[in-house]
C-alpha positions in Angstrom: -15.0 19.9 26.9 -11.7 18.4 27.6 -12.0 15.5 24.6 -12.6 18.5 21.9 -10.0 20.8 22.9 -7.7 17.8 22.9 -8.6 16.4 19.3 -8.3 20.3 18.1 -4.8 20.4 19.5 -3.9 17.7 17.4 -5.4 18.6 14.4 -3.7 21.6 14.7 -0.2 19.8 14.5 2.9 20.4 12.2 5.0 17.7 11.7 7.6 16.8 8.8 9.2 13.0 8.5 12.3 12.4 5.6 12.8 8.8 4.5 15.6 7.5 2.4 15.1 4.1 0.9 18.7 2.9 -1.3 18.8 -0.2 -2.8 21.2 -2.4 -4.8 19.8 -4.5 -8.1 22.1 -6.4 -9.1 21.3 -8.5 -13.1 24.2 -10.9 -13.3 22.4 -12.8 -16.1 19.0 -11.5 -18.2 17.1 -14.1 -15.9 18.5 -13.7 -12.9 18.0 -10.6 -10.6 19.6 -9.9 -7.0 17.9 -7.1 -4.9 18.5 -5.3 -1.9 16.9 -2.4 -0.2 17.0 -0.6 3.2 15.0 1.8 4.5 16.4 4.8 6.8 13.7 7.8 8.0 14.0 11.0 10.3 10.7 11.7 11.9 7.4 10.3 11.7 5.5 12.9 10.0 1.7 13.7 11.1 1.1 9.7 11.6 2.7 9.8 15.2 0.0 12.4 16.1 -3.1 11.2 14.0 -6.3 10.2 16.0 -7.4 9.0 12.6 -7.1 4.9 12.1 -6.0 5.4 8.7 -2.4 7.2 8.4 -2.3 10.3 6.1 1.2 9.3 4.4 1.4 5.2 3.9 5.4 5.6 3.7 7.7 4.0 5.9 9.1 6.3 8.4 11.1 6.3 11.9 8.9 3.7 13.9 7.7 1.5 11.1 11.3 1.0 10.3 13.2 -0.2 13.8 12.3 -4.0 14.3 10.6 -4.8 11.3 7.7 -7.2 12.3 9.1 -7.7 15.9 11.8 -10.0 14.7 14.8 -7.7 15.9 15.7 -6.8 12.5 16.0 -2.8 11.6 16.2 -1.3 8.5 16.6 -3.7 6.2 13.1 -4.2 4.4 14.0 -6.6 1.3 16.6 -8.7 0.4 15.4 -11.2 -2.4 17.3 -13.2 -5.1 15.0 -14.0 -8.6 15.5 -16.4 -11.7 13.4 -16.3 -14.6 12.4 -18.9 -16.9 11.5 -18.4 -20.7 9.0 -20.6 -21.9 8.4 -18.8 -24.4 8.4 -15.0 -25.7 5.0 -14.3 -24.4 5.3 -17.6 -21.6 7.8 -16.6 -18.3 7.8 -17.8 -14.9 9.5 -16.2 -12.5 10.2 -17.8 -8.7 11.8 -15.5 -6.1 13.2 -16.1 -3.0 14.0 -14.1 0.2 13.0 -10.8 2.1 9.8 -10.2 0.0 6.9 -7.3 0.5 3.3 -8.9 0.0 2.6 -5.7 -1.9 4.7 -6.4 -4.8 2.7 -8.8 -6.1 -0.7 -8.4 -4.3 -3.2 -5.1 -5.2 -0.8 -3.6 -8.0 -2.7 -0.3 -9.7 -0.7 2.1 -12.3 -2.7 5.2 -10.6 -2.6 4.2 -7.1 -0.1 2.3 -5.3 3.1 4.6 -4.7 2.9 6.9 -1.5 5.8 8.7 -3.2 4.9 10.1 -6.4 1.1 9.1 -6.0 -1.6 9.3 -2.9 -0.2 9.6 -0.1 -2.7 9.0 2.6 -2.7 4.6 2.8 -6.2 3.8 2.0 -4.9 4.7 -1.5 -1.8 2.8 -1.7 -2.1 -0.2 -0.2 -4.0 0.0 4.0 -2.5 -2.6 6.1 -5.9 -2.9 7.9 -6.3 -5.4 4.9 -3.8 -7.8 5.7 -0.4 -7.2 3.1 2.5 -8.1 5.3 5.8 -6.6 4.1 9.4 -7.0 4.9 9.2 -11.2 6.0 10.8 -14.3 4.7 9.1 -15.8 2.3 8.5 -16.7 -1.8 6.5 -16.0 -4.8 5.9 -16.8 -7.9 4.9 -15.1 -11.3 3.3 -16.3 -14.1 2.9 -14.0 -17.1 1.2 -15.4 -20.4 0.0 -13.0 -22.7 -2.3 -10.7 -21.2 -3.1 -13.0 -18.2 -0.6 -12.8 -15.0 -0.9 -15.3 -12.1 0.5 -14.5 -9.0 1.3 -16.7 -5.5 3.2 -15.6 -1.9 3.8 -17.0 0.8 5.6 -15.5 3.5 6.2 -16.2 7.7 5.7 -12.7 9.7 6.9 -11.9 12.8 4.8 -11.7 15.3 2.2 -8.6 16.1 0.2 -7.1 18.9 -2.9 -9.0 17.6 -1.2 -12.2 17.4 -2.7 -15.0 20.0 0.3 -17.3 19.8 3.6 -18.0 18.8 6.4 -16.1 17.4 5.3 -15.4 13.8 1.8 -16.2 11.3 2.3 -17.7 7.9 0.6 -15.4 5.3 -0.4 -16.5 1.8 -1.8 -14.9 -1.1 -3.0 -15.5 -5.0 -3.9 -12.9 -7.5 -5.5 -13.3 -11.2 -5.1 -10.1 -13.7 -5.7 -9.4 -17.8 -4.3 -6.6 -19.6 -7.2 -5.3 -21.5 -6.2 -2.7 -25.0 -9.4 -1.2 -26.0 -10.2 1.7 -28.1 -9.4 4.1 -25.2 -6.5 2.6 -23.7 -4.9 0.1 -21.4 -6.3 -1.5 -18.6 -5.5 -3.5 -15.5 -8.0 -5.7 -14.0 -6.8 -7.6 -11.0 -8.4 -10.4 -8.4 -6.8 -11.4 -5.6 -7.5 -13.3 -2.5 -5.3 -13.7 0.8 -5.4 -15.9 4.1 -3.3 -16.5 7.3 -2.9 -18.8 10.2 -5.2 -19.0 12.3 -3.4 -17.0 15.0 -5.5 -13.4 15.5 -8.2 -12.9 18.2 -11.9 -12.6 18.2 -13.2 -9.7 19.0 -14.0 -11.0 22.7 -10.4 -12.2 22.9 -11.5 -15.9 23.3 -10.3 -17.8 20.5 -7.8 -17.7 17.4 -9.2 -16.7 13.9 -7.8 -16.6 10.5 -7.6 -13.3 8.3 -8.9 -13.6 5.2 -9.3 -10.7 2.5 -10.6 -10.8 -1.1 -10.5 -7.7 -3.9 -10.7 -6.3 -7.1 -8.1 -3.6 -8.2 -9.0 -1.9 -11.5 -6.6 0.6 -13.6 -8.3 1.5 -16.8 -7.0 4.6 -19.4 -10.0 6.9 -21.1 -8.5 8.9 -23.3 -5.2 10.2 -23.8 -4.0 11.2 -20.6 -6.6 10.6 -18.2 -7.3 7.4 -16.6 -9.3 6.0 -13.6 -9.1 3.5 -10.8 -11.1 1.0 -8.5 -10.7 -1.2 -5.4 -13.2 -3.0 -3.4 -12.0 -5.0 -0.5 -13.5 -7.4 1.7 -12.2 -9.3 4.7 -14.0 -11.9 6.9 -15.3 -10.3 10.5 -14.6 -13.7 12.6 -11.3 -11.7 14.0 -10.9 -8.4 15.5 -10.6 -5.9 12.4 -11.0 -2.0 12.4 -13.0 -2.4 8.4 -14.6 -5.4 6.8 -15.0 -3.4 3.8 -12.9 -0.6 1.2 -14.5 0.9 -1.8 -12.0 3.3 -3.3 -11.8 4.7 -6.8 -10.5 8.1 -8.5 -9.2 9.7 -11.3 -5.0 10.1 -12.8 -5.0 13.3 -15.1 -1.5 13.9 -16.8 -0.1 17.1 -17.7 0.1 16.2 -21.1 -3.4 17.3 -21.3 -1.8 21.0 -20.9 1.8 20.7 -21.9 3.9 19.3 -19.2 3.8 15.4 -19.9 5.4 14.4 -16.3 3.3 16.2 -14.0 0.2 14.7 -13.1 -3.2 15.5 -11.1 -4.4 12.7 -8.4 -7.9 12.5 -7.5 -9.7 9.9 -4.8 -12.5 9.5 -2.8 -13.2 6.3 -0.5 -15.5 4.7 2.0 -14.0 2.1 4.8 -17.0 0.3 6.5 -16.5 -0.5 10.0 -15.5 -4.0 11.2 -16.2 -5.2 14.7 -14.2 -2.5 17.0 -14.8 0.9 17.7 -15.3 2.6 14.1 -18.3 2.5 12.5 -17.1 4.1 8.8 -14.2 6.2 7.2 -14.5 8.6 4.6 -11.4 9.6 3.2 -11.0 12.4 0.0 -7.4 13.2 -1.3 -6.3 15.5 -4.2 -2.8 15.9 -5.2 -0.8 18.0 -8.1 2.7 16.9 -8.6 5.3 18.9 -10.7 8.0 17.4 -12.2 11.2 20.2 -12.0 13.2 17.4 -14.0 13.3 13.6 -14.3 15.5 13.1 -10.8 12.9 15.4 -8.8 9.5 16.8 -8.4 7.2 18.7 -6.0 3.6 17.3 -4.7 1.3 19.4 -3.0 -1.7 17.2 -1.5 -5.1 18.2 0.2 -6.5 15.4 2.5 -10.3 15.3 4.2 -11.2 12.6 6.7 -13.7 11.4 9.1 -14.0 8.7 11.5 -17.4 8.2 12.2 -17.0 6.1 16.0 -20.0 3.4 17.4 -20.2 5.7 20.8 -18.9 9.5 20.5 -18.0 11.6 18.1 -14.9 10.2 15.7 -12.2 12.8 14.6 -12.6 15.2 11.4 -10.4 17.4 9.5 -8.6 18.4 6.4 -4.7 17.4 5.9 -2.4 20.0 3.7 0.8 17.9 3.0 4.0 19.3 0.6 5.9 16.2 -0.7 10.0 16.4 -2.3 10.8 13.1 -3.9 13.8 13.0 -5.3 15.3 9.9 -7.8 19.0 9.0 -8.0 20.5 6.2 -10.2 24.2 5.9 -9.1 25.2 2.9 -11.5 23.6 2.5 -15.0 
């Protein structure tokens, strides 16, 4: 059949992608914090050929970089200016200001949230099928107090495909967390709930909908070197969406366990259920050793499995091999 030699040649692909991401942070002051960052990348890695919906590396590469949010602007992704006020030792509120990512505040987790020294596939880091602009104007505010951290955005994105109307959508988003110390660790528990204009279609194309999403993201230690995480994500069905629903969770395993304290062993395994287009689940499974050579650079070699499972036909399957470099420079201490 024409359609199955077709998706074998592109499972069958090869592709490599390099990023480079510098950035200035600038302190003048122990409250106040000036930061900058660009992001330059050669190639798009396998994501350009990928019949999958979910991309098997969440960084940034060649095309997500060039007109960032259709707004003209290439390259640059943040550009922010904070101030912090000390209420007390334990009380701070910080308010910043600028070119701000959603994702720095939203869906946080210590095991899975860096595509360059964690997961790489996206449904582990953070899936923009659940609505976390990055790279837009906008503000947020922190609130740290104790244990308990309080968290508000609000940002104005450019406009995409999906938009009905207008130039940009105003995004906002809140998030509740408590640091938990128990008897086998630290943990993270997180609760957060986003909205947007009312500016994406239906499904049938007929009217203008708002996104909204709600989760959980859980980080929670066991034992000496050995934690494990949860999210569950939900987002309203009245627009177009490709899932309503993510339940992810898996397993951080440091090399401390065996005698090399900055290497690491990912393990995750998730389910996407379908929204109201063509997919009608995801599963997604993703293993990954990384091996520190020093603290500037390390190795990851990652093993990927997904599925689409499709309303009408059969969806795309296969299993991703993936070698990652990262590499960590600090020019000015």
């Amino acid at each position: 059949m024409p359609g199955t030699e077709r998706r074998r040649r592109v499972l069958d692909a090869c592709r490599g992608a390099l990023p480079f991401r510098p950035h200035l942070d600038y302190r003048p002051t122990g409250r106040d914090r000036l930061y900058t960052e660009f992001a330059f990348a050669a190639g798009n890695g396998l994501n350009e050929v990928s019949p999958f919906r979910i991309s098997p590396w969440a960084a940034d590469l060649e095309d997500d970089v060039k007109n960032l949010n259709n707004n003209g602007r290439n390259y640059l992704v943040t550009a922010w200016y904070r101030h912090t006020f000390r209420i007390s030792t334990e009380n701070t509120i910080a308010a910043t200001i600028g070119i701000i990512d959603s994702t720095d505040y939203l869906d946080n987790n210590v095991f899975a949230n860096d595509e360059y020294t964690q997961f790489l596939n996206e449904a582990f880091v953070n899936s923009p099928q659940i609505s976390l602009p990055s790279y837009a104007p906008g503000a947020a505010v922190q609130w740290d107090v104790d244990r308990w951290s309080l968290r508000a955005v609000y940002m104005n994105v450019g406009k995409e495909e999906d938009v009905t109307s207008g130039d940009s959508y105003n995004y906002i988003g809140f998030e509740a967390g408590y640091s938990l110390q128990t008897s086998l660790g630290n943990g993270n528990y997180r609760l957060f709930f986003t909205g947007t204009s009312r500016d994406f279609p239906d499904p049938a194309g007929s009217r203008a909908e708002r996104r909204t999403v709600a989760g959980i993201s859980f980080d929670q230690e066991l034992a000496d070197g050995l934690g494990a995480f949860l999210r569950v994500i939900s987002q309203n069905d009245k627009p177009a969406v490709s899932y309503d629903a993510l339940y992810l969770g898996g397993l951080d395993i440091r090399g401390s366990r065996w005698g090399r304290k900055h290497d690491n062993i990912g393990l995750g395994i998730g389910y996407l259920q379908g929204g109201n287009l063509d997919i009608d689940s995801t599963h997604i499974a993703e293993t990954y050793y990384r091996f520190a050579i020093n603290e500037h650079f390390a190795l990851t070699a990652d093993l990927q499995y997904m599925r689409d499972n499709l309303r009408i036909g059969q969806g795309p399957e296969s299993f991703i091999v993936g070698l990652r470099t990262d590499v960590h420079l600090s020019l000015i201490h």
